[in-house]
N, C-alpha and C positions, 0 to 999 in steps of 0.2 A: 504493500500500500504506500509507504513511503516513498518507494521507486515512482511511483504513477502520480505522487502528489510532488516531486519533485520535475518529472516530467510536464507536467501541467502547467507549472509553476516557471519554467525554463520557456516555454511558449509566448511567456511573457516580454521577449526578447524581442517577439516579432510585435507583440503591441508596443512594444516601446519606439518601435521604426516607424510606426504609423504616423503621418505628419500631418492629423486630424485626433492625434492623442488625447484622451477624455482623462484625467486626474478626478479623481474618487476619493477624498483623502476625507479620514475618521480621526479620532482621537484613542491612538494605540500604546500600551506598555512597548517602548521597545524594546525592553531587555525579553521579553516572551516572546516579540517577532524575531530577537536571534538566537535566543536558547531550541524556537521550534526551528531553524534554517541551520545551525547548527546540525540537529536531529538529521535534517534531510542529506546533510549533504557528506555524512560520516560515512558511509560507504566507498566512496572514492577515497579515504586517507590510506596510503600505502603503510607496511607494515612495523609498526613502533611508532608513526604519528601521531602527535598528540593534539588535540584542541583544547584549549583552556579559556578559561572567559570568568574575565573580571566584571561582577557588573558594581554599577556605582550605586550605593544605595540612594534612596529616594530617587528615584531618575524620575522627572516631572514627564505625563505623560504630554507626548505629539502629537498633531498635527499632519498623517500622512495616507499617500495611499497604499493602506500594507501589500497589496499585492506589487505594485511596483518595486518597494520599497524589498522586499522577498527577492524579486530578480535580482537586484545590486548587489545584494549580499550571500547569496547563491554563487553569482558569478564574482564577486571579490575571493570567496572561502575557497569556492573550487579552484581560483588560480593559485593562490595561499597556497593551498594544501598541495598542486601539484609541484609550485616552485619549494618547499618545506623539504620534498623528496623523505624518501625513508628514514626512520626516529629522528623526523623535521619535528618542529614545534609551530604551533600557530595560533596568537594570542590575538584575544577580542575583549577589547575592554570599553567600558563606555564612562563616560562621564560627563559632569556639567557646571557650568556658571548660571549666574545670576539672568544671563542673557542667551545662552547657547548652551544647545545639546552635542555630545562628538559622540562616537563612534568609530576607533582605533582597530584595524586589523594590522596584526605585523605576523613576518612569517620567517625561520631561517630558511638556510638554505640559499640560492640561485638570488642576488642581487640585480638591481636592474641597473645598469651602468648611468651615469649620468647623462652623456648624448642622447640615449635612449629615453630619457624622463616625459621629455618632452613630446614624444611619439608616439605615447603606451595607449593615449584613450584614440589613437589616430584608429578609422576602419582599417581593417586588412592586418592592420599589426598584433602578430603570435610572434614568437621565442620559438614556438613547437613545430615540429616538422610534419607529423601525422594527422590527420584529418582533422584539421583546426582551422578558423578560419578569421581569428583575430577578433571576434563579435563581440566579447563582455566586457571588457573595461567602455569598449566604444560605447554601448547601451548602457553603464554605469554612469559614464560621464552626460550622455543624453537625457536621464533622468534626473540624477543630481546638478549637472549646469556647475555652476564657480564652486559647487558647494562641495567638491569631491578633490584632492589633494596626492599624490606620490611622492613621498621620501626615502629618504635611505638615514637609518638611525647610526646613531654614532660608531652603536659596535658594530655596523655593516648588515644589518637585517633591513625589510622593506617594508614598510608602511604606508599603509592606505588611509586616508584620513577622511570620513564624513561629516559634516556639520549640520546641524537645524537650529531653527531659531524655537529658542525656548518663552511661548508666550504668556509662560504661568506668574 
């Protein structure tokens, strides 16, 4: 079942290209929108991977469309988890200010070179050789807009950075 709600859920990719896109957005717990994507997407961790997730307490509930919002972090976890590579780590922590909500994934493993920073939410751009087509960072950044960030943390791990505006 997880398979098929993940599949489902990955569909979503093709609504996000839709350039008559309809936003649906509720007021969601997000630390249960990624503890459930989380859930879906742990079958693809290769062997010794770990997902770990920090959440922040009291995280003030948002303002989104969780379905969309599933895709992003679907296709964030899944590149995570493949760049992590075997007894990789892949940290999800969330937190917040007075004025914004974030949403931190970091992952060892496979760093993204800095020329490349700038190219990663570009269509067409994969790292991967085999039947890949470069689609999810691009449809991460097509949902998120300015609000979605790539780094490379000091000890050389890669970080995805989410932001939302915290209206509580």
């Amino acid at each position: 079942l997880d398979k098929c709600e993940y599949c489902r859920l990955m569909l979503g990719n093709a609504r996000a290209l839709d350039p008559n896109l309809t936003v649906c957005p509720t007021i969601v717990d997000l630390n249960a929108v990624i503890e459930r994507a989380i859930q879906l997407i742990a079958w693809r961790a290769q062997i010794g991977t770990k997902v770990h997730f920090t959440q922040s307490s009291n995280l003030p509930l948002i303002q989104i469309d969780q379905d969309l919002m599933m895709v992003v972090l679907l296709n964030l976890l899944r590149n995570a988890l493949d760049a992590a590579g075997k007894n990789g780590l892949v940290e999800v922590l969330t937190s917040h200010t007075r004025h914004e909500v974030t949403i931190r994934i970091i992952n060892t493993g496979t760093t993204i070179a800095p020329e490349m920073r700038a190219r990663v939410f570009d269509l067409d751009y994969t790292t991967r050789t085999e039947r890949e087509f470069g689609l999810g960072l691009y449809v991460a950044k097509k949902i998120m807009a300015d609000n979605i960030e790539v780094h490379t943390t000091p000890d050389g791990r890669t970080e995805f950075e989410l932001r939302f505006q915290n209206k509580n």
